[in-house]
C-alpha positions as a Markdown table, in Angstrom:
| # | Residue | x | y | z |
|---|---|---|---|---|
| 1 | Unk | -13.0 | -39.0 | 2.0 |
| 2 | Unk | -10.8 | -36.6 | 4.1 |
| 3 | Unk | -10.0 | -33.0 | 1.9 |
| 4 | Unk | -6.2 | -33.0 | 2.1 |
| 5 | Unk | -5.3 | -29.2 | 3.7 |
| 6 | Unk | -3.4 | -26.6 | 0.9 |
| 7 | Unk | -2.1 | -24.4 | 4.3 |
| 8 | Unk | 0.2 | -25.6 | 7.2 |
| 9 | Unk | -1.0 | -22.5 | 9.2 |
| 10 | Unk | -3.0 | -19.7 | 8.5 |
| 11 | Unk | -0.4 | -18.0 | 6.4 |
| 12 | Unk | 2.0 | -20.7 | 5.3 |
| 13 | Unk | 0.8 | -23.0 | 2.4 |
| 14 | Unk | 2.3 | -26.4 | 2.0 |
| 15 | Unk | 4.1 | -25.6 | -1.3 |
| 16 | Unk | 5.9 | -23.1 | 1.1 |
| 17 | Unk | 6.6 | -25.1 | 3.7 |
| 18 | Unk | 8.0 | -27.8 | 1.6 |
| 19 | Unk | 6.4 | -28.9 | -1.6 |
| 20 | Unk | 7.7 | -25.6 | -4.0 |
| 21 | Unk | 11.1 | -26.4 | -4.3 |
| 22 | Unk | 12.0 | -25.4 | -7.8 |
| 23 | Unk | 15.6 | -27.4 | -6.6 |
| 24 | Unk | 13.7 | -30.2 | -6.1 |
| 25 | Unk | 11.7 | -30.3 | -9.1 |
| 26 | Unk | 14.7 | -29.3 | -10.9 |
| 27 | Unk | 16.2 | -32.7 | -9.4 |
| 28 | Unk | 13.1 | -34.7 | -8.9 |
| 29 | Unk | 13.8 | -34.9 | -4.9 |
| 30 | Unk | 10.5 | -35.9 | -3.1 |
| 31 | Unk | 10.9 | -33.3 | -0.1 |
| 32 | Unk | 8.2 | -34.9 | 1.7 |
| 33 | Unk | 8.9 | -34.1 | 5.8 |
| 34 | Unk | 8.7 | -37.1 | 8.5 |
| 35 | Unk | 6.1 | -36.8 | 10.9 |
| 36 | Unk | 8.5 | -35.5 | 13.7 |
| 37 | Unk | 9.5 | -32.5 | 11.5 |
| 38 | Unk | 5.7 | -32.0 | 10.7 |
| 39 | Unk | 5.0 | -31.3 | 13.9 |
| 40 | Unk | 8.6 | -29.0 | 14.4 |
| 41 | Unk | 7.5 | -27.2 | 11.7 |
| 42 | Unk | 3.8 | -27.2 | 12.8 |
| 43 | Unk | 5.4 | -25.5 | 16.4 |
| 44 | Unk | 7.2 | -22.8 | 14.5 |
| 45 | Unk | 4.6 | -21.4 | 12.7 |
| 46 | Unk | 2.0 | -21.2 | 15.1 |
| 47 | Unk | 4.1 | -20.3 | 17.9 |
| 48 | Unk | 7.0 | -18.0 | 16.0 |
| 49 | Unk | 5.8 | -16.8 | 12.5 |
| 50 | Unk | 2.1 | -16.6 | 13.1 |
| 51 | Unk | 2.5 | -14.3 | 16.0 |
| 52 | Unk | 5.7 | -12.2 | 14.0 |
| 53 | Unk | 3.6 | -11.8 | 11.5 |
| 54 | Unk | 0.4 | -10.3 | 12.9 |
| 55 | Unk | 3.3 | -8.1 | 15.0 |
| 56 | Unk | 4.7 | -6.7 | 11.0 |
| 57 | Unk | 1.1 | -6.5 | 9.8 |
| 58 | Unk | 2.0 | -7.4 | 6.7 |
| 59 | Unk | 3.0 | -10.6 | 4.7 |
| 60 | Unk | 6.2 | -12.4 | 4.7 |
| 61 | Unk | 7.6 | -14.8 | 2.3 |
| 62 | Unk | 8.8 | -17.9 | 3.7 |
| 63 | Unk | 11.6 | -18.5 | 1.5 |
| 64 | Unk | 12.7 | -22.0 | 2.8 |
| 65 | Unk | 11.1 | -24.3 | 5.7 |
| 66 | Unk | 11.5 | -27.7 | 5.4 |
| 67 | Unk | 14.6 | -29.2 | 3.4 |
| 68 | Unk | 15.4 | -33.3 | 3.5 |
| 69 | Unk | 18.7 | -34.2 | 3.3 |
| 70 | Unk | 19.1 | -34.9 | -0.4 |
| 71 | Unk | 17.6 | -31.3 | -1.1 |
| 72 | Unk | 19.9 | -29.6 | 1.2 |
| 73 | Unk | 22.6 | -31.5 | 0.2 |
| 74 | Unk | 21.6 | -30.1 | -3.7 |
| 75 | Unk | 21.2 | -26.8 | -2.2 |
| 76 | Unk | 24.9 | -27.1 | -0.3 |
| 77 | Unk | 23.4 | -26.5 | 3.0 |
| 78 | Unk | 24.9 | -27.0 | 6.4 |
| 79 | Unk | 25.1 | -31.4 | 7.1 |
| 80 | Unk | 23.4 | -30.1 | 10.3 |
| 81 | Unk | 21.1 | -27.8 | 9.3 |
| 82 | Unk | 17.9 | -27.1 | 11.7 |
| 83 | Unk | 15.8 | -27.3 | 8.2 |
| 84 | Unk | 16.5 | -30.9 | 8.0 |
| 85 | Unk | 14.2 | -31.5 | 11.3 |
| 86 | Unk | 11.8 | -28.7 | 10.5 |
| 87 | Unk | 13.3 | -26.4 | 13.0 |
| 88 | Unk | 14.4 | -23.1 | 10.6 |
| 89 | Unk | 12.6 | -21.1 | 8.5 |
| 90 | Unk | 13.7 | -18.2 | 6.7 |
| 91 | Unk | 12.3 | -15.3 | 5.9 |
| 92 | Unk | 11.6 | -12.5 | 3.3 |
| 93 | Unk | 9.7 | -9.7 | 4.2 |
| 94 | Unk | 6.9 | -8.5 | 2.0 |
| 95 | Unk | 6.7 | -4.8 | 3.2 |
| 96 | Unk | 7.6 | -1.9 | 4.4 |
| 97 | Unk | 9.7 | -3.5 | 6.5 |
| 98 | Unk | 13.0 | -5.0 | 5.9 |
| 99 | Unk | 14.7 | -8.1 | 6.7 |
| 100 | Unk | 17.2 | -6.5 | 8.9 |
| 101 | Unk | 14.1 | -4.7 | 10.8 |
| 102 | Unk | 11.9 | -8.3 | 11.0 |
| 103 | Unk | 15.7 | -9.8 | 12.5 |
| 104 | Unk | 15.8 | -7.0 | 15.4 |
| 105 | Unk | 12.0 | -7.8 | 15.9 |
| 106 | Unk | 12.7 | -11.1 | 16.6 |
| 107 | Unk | 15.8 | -10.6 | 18.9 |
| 108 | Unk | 14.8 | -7.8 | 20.4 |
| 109 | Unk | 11.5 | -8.1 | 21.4 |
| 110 | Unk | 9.2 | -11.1 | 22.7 |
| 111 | Unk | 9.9 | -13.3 | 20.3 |
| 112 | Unk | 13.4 | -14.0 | 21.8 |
| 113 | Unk | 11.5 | -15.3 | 24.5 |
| 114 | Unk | 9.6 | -17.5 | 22.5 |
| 115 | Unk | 12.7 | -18.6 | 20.3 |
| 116 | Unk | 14.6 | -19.6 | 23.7 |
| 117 | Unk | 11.0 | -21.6 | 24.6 |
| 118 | Unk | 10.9 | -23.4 | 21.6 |
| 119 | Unk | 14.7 | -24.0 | 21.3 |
| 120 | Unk | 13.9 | -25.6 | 24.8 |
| 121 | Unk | 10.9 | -27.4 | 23.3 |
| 122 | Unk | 13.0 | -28.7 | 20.4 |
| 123 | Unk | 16.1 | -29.8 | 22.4 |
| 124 | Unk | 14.4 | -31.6 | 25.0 |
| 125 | Unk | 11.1 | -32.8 | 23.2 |
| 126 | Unk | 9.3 | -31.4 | 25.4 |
């Protein structure tokens, strides 16, 4: 019998990712991803959040990942939203630093280069 993993990375459980929706409870959506988005999502935090967040040195919440399209819809998110293929994830930072600070890390530093490689990745499948 195979242990069924509580973490989608090292710092992201699964109730983060998608299973702790209290919208979905609140609606009884099963918020389950597709495979494909599994392994967007799978991309994103070991190639985006994983690094950003040994860069911050300090936690960060993720405050939504994966969203199907009956939860979005519940949550009045955009019809094309990147959550729907596992593509977004937003952020709350934890710290001393502040969301605003964690956004210009991203931009301005090299994680744009990795967001531009994996908005590559993601467009063309590759």
């Amino acid at each position: 019998m195979t242990k069924k993993s509580t973490t989608f990375s090292k710092h992201i459980s699964i109730k983060e990712a998608y299973a702790g929706s209290n919208t979905a409870k609140k609606h009884k959506i099963d918020n389950t991803p597709p495979r494909y988005a599994m392994e967007n999502m799978k991309i994103l935090a070991e190639e985006l959040f994983e690094p950003l967040r040994k860069e911050i040195g300090h936690p960060i919440r993720v405050s939504s990942f994966f969203r199907g399209k009956e939860l979005n819809a519940a949550l009045k998110g955009a019809e094309q939203s990147q959550h729907l293929t596992g593509q977004a994830i937003d952020l709350i930072s934890n710290g001393k630093m502040t969301n605003s600070d964690i956004f210009y890390l991203i931009k301005n530093k090299t994680f744009n280069i990795i967001l531009i490689l994996l908005m590559i990745t993601f467009l063309f499948n590759l």
